[in-house]
C-alpha positions in Angstrom: 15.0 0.7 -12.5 15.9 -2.4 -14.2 13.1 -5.3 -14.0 13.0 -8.6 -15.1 9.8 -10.2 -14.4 9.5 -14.2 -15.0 6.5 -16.0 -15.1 5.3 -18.2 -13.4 6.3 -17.4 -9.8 8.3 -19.1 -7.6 7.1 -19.2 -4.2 8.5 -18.9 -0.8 6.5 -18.1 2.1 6.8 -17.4 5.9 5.4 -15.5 8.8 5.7 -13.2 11.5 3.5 -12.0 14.2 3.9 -8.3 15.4 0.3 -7.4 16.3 -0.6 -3.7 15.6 -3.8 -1.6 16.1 -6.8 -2.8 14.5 -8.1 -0.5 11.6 -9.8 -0.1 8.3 -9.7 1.3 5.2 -12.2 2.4 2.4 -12.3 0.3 -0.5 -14.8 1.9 -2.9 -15.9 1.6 -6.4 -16.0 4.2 -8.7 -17.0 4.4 -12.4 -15.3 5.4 -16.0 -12.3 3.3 -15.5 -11.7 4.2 -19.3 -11.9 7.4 -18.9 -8.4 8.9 -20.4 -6.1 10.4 -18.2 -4.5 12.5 -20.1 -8.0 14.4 -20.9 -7.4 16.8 -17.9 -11.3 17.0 -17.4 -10.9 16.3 -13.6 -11.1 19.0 -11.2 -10.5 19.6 -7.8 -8.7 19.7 -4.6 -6.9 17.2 -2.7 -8.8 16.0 0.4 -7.8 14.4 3.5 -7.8 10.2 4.1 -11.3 9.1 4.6 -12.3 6.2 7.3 -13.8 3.1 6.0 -13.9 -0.4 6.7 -11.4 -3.3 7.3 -10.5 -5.1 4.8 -11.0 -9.3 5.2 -8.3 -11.1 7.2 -7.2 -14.6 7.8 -5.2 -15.9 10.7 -1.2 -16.2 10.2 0.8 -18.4 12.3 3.9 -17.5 14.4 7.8 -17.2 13.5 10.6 -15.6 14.6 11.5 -12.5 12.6 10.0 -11.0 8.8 13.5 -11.8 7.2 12.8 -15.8 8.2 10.8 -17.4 5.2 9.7 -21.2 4.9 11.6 -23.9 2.3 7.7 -24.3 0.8 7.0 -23.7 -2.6 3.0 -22.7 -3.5 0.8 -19.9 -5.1 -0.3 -16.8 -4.3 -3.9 -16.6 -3.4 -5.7 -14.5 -6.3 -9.5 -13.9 -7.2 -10.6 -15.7 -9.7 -9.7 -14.9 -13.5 -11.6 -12.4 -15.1 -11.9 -12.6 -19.0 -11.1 -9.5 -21.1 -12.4 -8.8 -24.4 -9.3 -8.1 -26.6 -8.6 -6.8 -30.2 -7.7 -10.6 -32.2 -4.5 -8.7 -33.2 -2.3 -6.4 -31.9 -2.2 -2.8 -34.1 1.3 -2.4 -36.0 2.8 0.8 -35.0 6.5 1.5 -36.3 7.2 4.5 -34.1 5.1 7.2 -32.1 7.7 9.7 -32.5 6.6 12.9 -34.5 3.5 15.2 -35.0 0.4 12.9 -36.0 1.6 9.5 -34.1 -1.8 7.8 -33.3 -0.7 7.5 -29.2 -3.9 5.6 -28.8 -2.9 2.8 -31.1 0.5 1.8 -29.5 -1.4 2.2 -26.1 -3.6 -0.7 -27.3 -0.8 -2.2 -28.5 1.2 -2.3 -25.2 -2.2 -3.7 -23.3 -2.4 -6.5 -26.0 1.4 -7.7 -25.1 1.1 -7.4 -21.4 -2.6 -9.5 -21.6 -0.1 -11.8 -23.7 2.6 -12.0 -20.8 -0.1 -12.9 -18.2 -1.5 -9.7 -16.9 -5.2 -10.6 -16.5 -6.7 -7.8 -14.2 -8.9 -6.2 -16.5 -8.4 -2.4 -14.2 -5.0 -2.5 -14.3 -4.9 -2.8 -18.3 -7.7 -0.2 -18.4 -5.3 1.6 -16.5 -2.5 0.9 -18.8 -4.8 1.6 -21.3 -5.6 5.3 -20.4 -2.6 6.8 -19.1 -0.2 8.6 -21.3 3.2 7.1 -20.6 4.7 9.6 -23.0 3.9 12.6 -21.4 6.2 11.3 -18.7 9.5 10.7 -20.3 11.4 13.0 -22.7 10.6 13.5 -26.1 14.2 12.2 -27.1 12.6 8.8 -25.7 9.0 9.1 -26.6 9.1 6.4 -29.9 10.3 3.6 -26.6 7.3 5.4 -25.2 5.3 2.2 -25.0 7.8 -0.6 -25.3 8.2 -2.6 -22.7 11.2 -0.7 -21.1 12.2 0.9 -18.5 13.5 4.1 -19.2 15.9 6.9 -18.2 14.1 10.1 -16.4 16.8 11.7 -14.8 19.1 11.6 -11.5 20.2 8.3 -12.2 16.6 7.0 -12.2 14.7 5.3 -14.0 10.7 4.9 -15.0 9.7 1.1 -14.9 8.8 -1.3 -17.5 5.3 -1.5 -18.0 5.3 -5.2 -17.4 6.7 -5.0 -14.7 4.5 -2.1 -12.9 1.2 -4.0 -14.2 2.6 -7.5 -12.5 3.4 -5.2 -8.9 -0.5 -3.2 -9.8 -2.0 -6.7 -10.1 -0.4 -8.0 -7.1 -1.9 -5.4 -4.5 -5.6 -5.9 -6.2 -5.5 -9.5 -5.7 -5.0 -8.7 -2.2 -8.2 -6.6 -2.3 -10.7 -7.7 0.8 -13.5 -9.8 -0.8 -16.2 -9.1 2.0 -19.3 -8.2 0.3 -19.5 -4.7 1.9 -16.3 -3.9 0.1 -17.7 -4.4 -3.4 -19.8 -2.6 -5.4 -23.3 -3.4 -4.0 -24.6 -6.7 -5.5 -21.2 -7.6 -7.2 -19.3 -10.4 -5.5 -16.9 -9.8 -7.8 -13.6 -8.4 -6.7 -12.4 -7.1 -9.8 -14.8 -4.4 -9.6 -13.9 -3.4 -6.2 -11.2 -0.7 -5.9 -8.3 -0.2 -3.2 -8.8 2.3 -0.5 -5.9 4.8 0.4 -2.7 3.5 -1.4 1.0 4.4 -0.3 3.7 4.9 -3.5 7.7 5.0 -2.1 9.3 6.4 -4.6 7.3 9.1 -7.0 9.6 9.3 -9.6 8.3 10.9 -12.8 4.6 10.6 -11.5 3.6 8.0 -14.2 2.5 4.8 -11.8 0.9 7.1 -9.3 -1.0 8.4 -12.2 -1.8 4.5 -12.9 -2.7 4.3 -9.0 -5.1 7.6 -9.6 -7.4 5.0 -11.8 -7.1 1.9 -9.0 -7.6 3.4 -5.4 -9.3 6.0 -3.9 -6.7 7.9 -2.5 -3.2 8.1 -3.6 0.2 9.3 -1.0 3.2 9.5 -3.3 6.7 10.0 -1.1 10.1 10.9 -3.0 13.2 12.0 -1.4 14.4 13.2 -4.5 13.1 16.8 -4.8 14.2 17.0 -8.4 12.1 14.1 -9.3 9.2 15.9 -6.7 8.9 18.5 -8.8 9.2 16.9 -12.2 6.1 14.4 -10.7 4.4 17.7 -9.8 5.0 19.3 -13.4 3.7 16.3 -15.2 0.7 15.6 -13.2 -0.3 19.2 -13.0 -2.2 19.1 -16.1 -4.1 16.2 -15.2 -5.8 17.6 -11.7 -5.7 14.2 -9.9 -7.7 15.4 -6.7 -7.4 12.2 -5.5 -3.4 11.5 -5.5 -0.9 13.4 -3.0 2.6 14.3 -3.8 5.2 14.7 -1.3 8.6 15.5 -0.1 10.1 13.1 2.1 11.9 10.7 3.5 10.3 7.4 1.8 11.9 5.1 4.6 9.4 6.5 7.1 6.7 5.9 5.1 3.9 8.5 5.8 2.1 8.2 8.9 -1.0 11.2 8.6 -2.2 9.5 5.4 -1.7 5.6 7.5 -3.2 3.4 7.7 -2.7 1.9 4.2 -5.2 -0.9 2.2 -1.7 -0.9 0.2 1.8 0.5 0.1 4.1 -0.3 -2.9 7.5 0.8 -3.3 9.3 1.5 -6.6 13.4 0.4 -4.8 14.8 -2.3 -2.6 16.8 -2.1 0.2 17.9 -4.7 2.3 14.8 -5.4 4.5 11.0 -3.6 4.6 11.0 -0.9 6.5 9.0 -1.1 10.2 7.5 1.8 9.8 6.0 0.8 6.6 4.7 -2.7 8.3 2.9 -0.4 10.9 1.5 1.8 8.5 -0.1 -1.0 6.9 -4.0 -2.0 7.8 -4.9 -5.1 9.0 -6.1 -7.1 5.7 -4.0 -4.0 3.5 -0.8 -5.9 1.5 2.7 -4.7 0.6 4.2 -5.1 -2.8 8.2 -4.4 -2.7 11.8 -5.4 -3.8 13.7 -6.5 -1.7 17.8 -8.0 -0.9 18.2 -11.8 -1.5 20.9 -13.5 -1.9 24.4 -12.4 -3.5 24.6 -8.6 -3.5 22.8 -6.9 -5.7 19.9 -9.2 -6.2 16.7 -8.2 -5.7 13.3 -10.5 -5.6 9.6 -9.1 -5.3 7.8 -9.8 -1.8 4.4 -9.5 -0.6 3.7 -8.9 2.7 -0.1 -9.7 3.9 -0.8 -7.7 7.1 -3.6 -10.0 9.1 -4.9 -9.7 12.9 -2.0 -11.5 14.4 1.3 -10.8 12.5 2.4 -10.9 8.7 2.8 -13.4 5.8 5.4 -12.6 3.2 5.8 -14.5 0.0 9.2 -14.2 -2.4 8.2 -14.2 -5.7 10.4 -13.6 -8.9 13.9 -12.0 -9.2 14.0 -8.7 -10.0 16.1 -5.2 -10.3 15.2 -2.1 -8.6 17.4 0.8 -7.7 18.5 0.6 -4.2 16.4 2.2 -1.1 17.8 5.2 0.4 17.1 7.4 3.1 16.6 11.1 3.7 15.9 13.7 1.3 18.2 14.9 -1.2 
């Protein structure tokens, strides 16, 4: 995949109304953000979706179908800025290629360039901050481990720039409810909440549900690609994620034993969102996707907001995605 974010956003916004059952999801907080991923400390084995509460809602207005959007031009609702202490100056690391590469170091570095480019969620650069990106490409690649690049990980696909999986991460938590049940008791700060269960389309190589591991309690993970299953599976086997899923499957249909979702974000773009994705989706939960505009072959992110009468989507920047296929393969 092939992203080019721009900042700032461009807006474009319109609703639907396709009224669905009325259900929650946990969002929770847990501790050690920072604590590496790569460590392999964890233990444990995967458990089924746990019940929690809705997330908060507001009311959406009436339109004809999800692919109709309004000639408006706004923002998209965030929680307020939180400040992040960073290092005055990026460490200088040529290469990480080779025996003896500080990894940590270009880590940092790649946090302190995406903080640059706008990417203020303090979780999602501790989570950029912990996970080993090179331990999910090949070694041929590992010195472009933490560039900002997307990168080739086999069967024509690719592992997304960092940039633009941080901007996507960002994007579902500033959709997180901000009722104070949500929270961690006596913060009102959202930033400290975390998502509840957490739909990926498209696995790939593992790396951003390894991201997602760090950001929601509970983490599905389709691919249709069994190729790219099982490399997911080898590369996240060391880690013992208890609370991430990886399965086989038909992304297009989403996953509906794990539904429903505070979040689903897909990693290709096909020409509309899926319905079944839409009704996997909780009341309050948002969707973070590519998706067709325009001339063929252009792609621009949406978010979709799922509230008690219909949805909201808003068309943000262009960007490049492979394209959304069914079936398994």
């Amino acid at each position: 995949m092939k992203e080019r974010p721009s900042f700032p956003a461009r807006l474009v916004t319109g609703t639907v109304v396709n009224p669905g059952t009325k259900s929650g999801v946990n969002s929770q907080i847990r501790s050690g953000i920072n604590s590496g991923i790569g460590s392999g400390a964890n233990s444990g084995t995967h458990s089924g979706p746990s019940p929690g509460a809705n997330p908060a809602t507001k009311p959406m207005s009436h339109a004809a179908s999800l692919s109709a959007t309004a000639r408006s031009t706004g923002q998209l609702a965030s929680s307020q800025p939180v400040s992040l202490s960073l290092p005055m100056a990026a460490p200088r690391v040529r290469s990480v290629a080779g025996a003896g590469q500080d990894f940590a170091a270009v880590r940092a570095n790649l946090v302190h360039k995406l903080a640059q480019q706008g990417i203020t969620n303090p979780q999602v650069l501790a989570a950029i901050g912990a996970v080993h990106r090179h331990r999910f490409i090949d070694s041929a690649l590992v010195n472009q481990a933490y560039e900002d690049t997307s990168l080739p990980i086999g069967l024509g696909q690719t592992i997304s720039k960092p940039g633009v999986v941080s901007r996507m991460l960002e994007l579902l938590l500033s959709g997180k409810p901000q009722n104070p049940g949500s929270g961690k008791p006596g913060s009102g700060n959202p930033a400290a909440q975390k998502l509840g269960r957490v739909l990926e389309i498209g696995t790939g190589c593992g790396y951003q549900a390894a991201l997602l591991s760090h950001l929601a309690t509970e983490v599905y993970s389709i691919e249709r690609l069994r190729g790219l299953h099982e490399k997911a599976r080898e590369n996240l086997r060391a880690f013992r994620l208890p609370n991430v899923h990886l399965l086989l499957g038909d992304g297009m249909l989403g996953y509906a034993k794990g539904a429903p979702y505070a979040a689903i974000i897909a990693a290709a773009g096909g020409e509309a969102v899926p319905e079944a994705w839409l009704a996997q989706l909780a009341v309050g939960g948002r969707l973070v996707a590519p998706v067709a505009s325009g001339a063929p072959g252009q792609q621009s992110l949406m978010v979709i907001d799922r509230g008690p009468n219909g949805y909201t989507q808003t068309v943000l920047e262009a960007v490049l995605f492979v394209p959304l296929k069914s079936g398994v393969a």
